[in-house]
C-alpha positions as CSV (number, residue, x, y, z in Angstrom):
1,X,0.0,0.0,0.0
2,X,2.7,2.3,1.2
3,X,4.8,1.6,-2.1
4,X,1.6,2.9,-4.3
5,X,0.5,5.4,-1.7
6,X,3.7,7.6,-0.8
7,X,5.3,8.2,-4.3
8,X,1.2,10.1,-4.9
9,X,2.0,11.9,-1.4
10,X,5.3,13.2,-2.8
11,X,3.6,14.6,-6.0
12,X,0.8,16.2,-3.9
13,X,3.9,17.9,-1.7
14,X,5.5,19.0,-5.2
15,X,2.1,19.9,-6.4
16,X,1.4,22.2,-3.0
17,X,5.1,23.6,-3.3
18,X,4.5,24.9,-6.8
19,X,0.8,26.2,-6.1
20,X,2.8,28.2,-3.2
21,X,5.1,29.3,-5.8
22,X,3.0,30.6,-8.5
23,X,1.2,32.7,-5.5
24,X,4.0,34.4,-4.5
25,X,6.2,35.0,-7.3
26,X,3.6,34.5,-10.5
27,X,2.9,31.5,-12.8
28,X,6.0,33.1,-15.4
29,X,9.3,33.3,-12.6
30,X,11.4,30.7,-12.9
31,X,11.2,29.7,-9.5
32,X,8.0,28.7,-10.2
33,X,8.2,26.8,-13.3
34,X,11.1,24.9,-11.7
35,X,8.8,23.5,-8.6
36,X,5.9,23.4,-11.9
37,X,8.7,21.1,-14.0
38,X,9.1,19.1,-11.3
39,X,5.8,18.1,-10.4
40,X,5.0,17.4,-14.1
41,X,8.2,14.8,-14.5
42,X,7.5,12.7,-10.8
43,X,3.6,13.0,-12.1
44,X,4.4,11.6,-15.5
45,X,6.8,9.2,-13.8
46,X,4.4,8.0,-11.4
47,X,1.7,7.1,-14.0
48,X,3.9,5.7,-16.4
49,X,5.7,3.7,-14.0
50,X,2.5,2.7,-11.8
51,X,0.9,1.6,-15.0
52,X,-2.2,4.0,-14.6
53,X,-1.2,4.9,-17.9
54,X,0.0,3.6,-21.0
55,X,0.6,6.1,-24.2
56,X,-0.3,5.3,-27.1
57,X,3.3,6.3,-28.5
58,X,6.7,6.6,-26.0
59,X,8.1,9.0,-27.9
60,X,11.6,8.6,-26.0
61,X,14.7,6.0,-26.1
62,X,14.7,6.2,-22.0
63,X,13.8,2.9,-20.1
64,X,10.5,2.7,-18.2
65,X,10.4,-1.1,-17.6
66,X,11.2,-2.7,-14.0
67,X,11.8,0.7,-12.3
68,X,8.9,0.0,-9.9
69,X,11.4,-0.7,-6.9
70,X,13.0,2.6,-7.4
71,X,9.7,4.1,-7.3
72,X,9.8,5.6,-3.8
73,X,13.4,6.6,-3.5
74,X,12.5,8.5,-7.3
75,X,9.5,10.3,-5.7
76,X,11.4,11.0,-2.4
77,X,14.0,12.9,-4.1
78,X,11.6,15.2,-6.4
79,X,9.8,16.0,-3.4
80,X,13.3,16.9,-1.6
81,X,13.6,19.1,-4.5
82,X,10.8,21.1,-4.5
83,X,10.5,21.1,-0.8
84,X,14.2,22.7,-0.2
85,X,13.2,25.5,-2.4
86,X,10.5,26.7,0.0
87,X,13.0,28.9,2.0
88,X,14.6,30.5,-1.5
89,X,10.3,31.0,-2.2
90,X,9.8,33.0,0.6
91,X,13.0,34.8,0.3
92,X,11.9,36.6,-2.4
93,X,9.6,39.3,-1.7
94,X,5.9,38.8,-2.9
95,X,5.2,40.0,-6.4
96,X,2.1,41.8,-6.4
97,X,-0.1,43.2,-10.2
98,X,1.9,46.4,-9.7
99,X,5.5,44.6,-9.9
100,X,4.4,43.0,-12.9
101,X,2.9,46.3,-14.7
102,X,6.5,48.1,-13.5
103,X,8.3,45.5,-15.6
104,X,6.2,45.8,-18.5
105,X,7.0,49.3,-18.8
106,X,10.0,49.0,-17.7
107,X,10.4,46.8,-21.0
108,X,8.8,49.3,-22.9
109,X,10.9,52.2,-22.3
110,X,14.6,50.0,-21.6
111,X,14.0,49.1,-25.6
112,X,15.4,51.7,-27.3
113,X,16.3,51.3,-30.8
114,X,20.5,52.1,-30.2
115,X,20.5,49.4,-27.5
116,X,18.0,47.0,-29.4
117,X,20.5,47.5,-32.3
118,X,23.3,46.8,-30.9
119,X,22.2,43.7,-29.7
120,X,20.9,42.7,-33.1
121,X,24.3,43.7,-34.5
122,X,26.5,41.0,-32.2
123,X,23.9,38.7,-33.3
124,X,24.3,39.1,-36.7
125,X,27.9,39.3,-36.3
126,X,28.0,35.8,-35.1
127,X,25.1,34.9,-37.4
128,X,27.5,35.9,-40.6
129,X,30.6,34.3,-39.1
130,X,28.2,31.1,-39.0
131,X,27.1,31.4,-42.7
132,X,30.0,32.1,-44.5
133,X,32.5,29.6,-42.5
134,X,29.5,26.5,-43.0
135,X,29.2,24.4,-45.7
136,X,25.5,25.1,-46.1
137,X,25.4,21.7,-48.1
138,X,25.6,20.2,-45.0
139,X,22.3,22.5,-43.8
140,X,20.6,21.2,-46.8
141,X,21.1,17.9,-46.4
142,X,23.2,15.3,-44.2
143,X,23.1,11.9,-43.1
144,X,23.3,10.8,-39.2
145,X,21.8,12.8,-36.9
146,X,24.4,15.1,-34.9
147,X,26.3,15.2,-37.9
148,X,25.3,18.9,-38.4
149,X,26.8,20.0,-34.4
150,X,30.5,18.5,-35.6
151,X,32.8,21.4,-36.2
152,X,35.2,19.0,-38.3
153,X,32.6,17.4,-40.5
154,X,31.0,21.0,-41.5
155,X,34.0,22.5,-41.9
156,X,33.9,25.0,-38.9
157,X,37.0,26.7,-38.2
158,X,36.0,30.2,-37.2
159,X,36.1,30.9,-33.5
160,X,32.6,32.7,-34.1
161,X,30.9,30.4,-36.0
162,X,32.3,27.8,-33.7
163,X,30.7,29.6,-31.2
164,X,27.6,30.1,-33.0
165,X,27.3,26.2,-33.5
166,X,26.8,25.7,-29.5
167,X,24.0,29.0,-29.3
168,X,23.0,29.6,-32.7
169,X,18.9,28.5,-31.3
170,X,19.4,30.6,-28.6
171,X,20.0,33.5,-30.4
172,X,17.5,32.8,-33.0
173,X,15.0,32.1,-29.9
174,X,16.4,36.0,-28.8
175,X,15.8,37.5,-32.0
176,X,12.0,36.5,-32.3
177,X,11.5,37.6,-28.7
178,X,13.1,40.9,-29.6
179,X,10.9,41.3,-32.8
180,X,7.8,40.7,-30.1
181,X,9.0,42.9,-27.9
182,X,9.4,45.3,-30.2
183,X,6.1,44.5,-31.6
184,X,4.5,45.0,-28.4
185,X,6.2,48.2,-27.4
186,X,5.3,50.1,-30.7
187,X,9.1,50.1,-32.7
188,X,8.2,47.9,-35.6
189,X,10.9,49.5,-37.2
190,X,13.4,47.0,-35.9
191,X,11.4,44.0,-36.5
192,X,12.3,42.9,-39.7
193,X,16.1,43.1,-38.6
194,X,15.3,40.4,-35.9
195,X,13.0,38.2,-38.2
196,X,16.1,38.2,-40.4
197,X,18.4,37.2,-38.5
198,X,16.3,34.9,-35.7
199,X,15.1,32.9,-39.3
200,X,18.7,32.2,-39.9
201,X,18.6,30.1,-36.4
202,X,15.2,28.8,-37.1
203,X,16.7,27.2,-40.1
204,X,20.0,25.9,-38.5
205,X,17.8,24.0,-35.8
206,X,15.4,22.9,-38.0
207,X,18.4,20.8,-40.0
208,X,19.7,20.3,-36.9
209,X,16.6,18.5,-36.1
210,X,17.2,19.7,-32.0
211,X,14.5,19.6,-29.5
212,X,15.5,23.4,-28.8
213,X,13.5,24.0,-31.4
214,X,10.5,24.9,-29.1
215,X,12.3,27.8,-27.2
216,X,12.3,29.5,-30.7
217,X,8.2,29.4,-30.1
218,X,7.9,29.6,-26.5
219,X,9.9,32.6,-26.0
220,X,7.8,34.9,-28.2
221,X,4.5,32.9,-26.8
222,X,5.7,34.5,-23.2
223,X,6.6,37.6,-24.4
224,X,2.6,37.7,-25.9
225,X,1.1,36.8,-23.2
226,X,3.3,38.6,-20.4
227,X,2.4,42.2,-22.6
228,X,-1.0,40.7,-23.5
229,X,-2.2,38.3,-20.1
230,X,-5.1,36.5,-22.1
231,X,-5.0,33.9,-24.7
232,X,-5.5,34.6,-28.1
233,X,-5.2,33.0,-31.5
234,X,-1.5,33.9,-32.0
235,X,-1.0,32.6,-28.6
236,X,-2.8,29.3,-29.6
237,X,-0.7,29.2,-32.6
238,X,2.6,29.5,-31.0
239,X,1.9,26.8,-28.1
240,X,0.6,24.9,-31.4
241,X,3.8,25.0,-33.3
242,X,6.0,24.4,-30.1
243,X,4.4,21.4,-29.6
244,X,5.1,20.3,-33.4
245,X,8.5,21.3,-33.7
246,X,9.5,19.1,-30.5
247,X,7.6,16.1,-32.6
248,X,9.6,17.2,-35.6
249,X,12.4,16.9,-34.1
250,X,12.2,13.4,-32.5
251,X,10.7,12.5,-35.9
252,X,13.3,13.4,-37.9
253,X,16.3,11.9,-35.9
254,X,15.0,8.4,-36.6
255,X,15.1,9.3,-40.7
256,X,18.8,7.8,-42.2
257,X,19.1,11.6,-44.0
258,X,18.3,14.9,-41.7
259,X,18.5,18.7,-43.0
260,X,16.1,21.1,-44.9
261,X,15.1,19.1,-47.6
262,X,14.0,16.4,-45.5
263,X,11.3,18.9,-42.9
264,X,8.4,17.6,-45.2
265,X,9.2,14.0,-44.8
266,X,9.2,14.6,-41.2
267,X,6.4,16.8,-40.5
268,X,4.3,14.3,-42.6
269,X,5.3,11.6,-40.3
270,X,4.3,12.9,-37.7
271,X,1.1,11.1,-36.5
272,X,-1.4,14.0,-35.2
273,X,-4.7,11.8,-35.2
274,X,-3.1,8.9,-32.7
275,X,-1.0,11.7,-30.5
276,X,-4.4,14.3,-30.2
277,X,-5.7,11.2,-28.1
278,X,-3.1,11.5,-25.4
279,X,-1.0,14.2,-24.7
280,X,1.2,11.7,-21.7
281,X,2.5,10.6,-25.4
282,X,4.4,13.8,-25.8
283,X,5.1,14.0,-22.2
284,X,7.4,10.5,-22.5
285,X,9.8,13.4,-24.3
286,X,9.3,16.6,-22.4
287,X,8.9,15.5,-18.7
288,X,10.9,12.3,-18.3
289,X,13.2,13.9,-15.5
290,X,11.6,11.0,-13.2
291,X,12.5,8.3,-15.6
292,X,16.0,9.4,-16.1
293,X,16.6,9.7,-12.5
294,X,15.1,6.1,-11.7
295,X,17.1,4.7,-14.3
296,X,20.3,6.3,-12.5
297,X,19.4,4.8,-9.1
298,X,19.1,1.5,-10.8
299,X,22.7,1.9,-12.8
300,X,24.4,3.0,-9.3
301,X,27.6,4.1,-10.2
302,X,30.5,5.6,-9.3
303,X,31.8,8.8,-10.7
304,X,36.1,9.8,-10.7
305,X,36.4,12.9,-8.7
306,X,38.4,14.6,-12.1
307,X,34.8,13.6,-13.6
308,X,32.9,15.1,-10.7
309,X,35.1,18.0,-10.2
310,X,35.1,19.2,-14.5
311,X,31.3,18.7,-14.3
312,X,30.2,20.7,-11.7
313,X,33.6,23.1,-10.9
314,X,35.5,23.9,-14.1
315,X,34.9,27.0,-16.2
316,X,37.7,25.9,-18.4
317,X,36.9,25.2,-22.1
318,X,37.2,21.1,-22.7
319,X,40.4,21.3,-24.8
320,X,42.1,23.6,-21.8
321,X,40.8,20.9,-18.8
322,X,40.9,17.7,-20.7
323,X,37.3,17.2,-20.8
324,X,36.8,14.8,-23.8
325,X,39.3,12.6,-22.7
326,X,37.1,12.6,-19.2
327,X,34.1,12.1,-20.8
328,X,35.2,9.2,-22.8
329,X,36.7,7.3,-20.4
330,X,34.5,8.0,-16.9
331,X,30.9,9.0,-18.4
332,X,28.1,6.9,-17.5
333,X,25.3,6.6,-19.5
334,X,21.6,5.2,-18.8
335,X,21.8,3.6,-22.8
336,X,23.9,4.6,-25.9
337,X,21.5,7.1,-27.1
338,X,20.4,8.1,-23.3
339,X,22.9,10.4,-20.8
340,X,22.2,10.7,-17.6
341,X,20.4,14.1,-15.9
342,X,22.3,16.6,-14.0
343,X,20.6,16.5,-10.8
344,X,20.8,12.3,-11.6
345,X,24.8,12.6,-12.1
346,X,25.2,14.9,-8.8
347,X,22.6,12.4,-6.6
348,X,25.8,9.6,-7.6
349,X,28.1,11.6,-7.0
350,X,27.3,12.5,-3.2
351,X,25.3,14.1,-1.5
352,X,27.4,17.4,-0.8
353,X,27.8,17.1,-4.4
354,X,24.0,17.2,-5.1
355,X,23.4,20.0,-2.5
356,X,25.6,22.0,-4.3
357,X,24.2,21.7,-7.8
358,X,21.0,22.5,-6.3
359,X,22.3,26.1,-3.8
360,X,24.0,27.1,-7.2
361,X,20.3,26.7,-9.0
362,X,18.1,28.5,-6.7
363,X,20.5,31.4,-6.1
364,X,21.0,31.6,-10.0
365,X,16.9,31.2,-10.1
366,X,16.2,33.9,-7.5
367,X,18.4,36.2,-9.1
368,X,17.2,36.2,-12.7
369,X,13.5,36.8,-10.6
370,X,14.8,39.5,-8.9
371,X,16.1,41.2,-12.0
372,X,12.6,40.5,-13.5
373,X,10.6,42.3,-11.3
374,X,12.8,44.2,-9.3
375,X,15.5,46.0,-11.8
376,X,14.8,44.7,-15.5
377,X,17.1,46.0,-17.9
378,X,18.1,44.6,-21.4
379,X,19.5,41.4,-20.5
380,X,16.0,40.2,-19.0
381,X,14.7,38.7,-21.9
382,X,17.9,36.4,-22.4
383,X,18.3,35.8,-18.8
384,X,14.4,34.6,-18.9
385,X,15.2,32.4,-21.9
386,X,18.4,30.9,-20.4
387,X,16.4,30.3,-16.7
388,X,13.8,28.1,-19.0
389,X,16.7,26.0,-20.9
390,X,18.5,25.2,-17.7
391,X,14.9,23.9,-16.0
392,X,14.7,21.5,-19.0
393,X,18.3,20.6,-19.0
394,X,18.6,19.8,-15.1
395,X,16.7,17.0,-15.6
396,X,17.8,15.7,-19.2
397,X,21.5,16.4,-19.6
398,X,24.5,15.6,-17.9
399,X,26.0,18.6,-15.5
400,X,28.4,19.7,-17.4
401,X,25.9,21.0,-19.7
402,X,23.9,22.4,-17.4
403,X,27.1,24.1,-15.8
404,X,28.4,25.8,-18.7
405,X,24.5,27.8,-19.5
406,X,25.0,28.4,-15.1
407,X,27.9,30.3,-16.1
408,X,26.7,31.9,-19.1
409,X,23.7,33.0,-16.7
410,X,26.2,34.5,-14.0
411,X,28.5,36.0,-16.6
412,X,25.5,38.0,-17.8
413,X,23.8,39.2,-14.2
414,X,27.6,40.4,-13.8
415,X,27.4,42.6,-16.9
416,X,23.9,43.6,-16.0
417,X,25.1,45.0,-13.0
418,X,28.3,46.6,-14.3
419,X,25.7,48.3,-17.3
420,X,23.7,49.5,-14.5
421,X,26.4,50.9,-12.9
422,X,27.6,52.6,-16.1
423,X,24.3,53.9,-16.7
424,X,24.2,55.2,-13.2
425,X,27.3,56.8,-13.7
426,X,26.2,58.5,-16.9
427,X,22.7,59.7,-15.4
428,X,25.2,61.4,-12.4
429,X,27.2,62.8,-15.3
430,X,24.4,64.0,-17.0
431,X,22.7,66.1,-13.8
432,X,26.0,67.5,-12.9
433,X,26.7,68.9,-16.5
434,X,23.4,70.6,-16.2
435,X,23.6,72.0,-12.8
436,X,27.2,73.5,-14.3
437,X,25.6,75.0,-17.8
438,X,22.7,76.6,-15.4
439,X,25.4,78.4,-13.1
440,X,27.0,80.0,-16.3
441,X,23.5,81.2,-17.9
442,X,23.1,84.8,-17.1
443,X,19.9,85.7,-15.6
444,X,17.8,88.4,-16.4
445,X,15.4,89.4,-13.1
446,X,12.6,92.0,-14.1
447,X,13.0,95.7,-12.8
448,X,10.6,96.6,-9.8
449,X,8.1,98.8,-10.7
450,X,9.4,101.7,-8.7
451,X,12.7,101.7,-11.1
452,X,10.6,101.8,-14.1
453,X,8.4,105.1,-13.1
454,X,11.9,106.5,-12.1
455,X,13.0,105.5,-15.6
456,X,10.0,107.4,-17.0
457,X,10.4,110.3,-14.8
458,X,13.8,110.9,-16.1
């Protein structure tokens, strides 16, 4: 009874943490999507695993049979999860309408077409570097999937475009939640530059055939409905096409060739009429944190501390630390095509281990929501977008992954707060040059009225 009973007591506990969440910072901080996450993987996990529920497509490579016995310990941890972020919750002071409306204008008048620009133009920097280094045969069309992410294969050599390989759907997620924000705050001037440039990303990660696919959909679907809070049609449309592009993705990785020329062959395979009975189908993808974990407990191994420490510790680039010559020898994986999840890796790796991927989450979490609603600037749409892939990847990806976007996250709340700084220091400039031009003005007082009848007298 206990076995059945306690792992639906743990999703009731992560169920009531995220309900508190959602009241106190809103349903859109990240604090509150990461207890919401949760609850959706040990729910999904729970029915799949308890057989309440059996989908009519497992749209995933990850294991689900005989992880009944690590049912409890599965649910135990989740809870531990959402439970520990309680006290980061409460820390946070509670975000009423008028926080929300402040950051909406905020948005508004922070968007100013110099600084929007400029941001485009690093974009498009990297975006050329990309396109010109590429052999965009490969873009066309390829066979193996992954093929398209090899530097060597495509002929990357560019330090740019190299860089663009590793965030080129993040910035084309960036540039379509520019274009709606610019959409939204009336300078539609600048929103052909972002369609430009976010389609080039749009079309890399559709050949790419990633599951990232869906930030480049969900991100302008937030921005909507953060200016707009209601649903609409374009609102329905954009969930709509999220949802696809994650089926087009896991559809087109099981074709033997991937790119542009085959997105036809894979959006036609995708079967809408059996997958419309069952959304848990899609869920086997999205929310199989619980499954990975389980899987985890059941492998039990043991890490190398070099492995442990380069995961969780090292900022170095891999060819500076030694990284694929770690990975290749010391990586555990669940199955071939299946790595382990962060949170799974640092559970096996100890427990201070754990406890320390999880502090460095909810302070980076309760930062980016602090800079939301409390002192947005420029950098809180990619912040907000970055918060959302590290969620996902916690669960789904090993923690070196998830390490390197923590440090992408902290490199950028550093440089929001030198900016502000700058632009404090410029606003200070600014008063004290025009308290020194209104000394120097003459000033001109009208005579009294006895100096002008003496003037007439005269």
């Amino acid at each position: 009874m206990s076995s059945t009973l306690l792992p639906w007591l743990c999703c009731l506990v992560d169920g009531l943490v995220a309900y508190l969440a959602i009241r106190r910072t809103t349903a859109v901080s990240p604090l509150s999507i990461f207890c919401i996450f949760n609850t959706a993987c040990l729910a999904y996990f729970v029915l799949l695993v308890g057989e309440r529920v059996t989908p009519s497509q497992y749209l995933s490579a990850m294991p689900y049979f005989g992880l009944r016995p690590y049912m409890l310990r599965t649910s135990a941890i989740f809870a531990l999860l959402n439970l520990m972020a309680v006290p980061v919750i409460y820390s946070v002071p509670q975000i009423k309408d008028a926080n929300f409306t402040e950051l909406q204008n905020r948005l508004r008048f922070l968007l100013s077409p110099q600084a929007i620009n400029a941001i485009l133009a690093i974009f498009a920097l990297l975006t050329f570097a990309h396109a010109v280094d590429i052999d965009l045969g490969y873009m066309w069309r390829y066979q193996g999937y992954m093929t398209l992410r090899n530097n060597d294969i495509v002929g990357i050599s560019n330090p740019l475009a190299a860089l663009y390989q590793k965030v080129g759907t993040l910035v084309g997620a960036a540039c379509f939640g520019i274009a709606a924000l610019c959409h939204h705050s009336k300078r539609h001037k600048l929103v052909p530059l972002a369609l430009l440039i976010g389609t080039y990303g749009l079309l890399y990660t559709l050949a790419a055939a990633s599951r990232s696919l869906t930030l480049i959909f969900i991100l302008p679907a937030a921005v909507r409905f953060f200016f707009k809070k209601k649903i609409d049609i374009p609102l329905i449309t954009m969930a709509a096409l999220s949802v696809i592009s994650i089926l087009y993705a896991l559809k087109a990785r099981g074709q033997p060739e991937l790119g542009l020329v085959h997105v036809p062959d894979a959006l036609c395979a995708i079967e809408f009429k059996e997958l419309s009975g069952s959304i848990l189908s899609l869920l086997s993808n999205i929310a199989q944190g619980g499954l990975v974990l389980a899987n985890s407990i059941r492998i039990d191994s043991s890490f190398e501390f070099s492995y442990k420490a380069k995961s969780l510790l090292s900022p170095l680039p891999g060819a500076l630390d030694g990284w694929p010559h770690t990975l290749a020898t010391y990586q555990h994986r669940i199955t071939g095509a299946n790595p382990m999840g962060s949170f799974s890796e640092a559970w096996l790796f100890g427990g201070i281990w754990f406890l320390g991927l999880f502090a460095g989450t909810m302070y980076l979490l309760r930062a980016v929501v602090m800079q939301m609603f409390f002192r947005a600037s420029l950098f809180t749409v990619p912040l907000y977008g970055l918060t959302l892939l590290l969620i996902y990847r916690l669960h789904h990806y090993p923690a070196r992954i998830s390490q390197r976007i923590m440090l992408l996250i902290i490199v950028m709340l550093i440089a929001d707060v030198l900016f502000a700084r700058w632009q404090a220091r410029q606003q200070l400039r600014e008063r004290r040059r025009r308290r020194a031009l209104q000394r120097r003005l003459p000033t001109f007082r009208s005579p009294r009225p006895s100096q002008i009848s003496t003037a007439h007298g005269k």
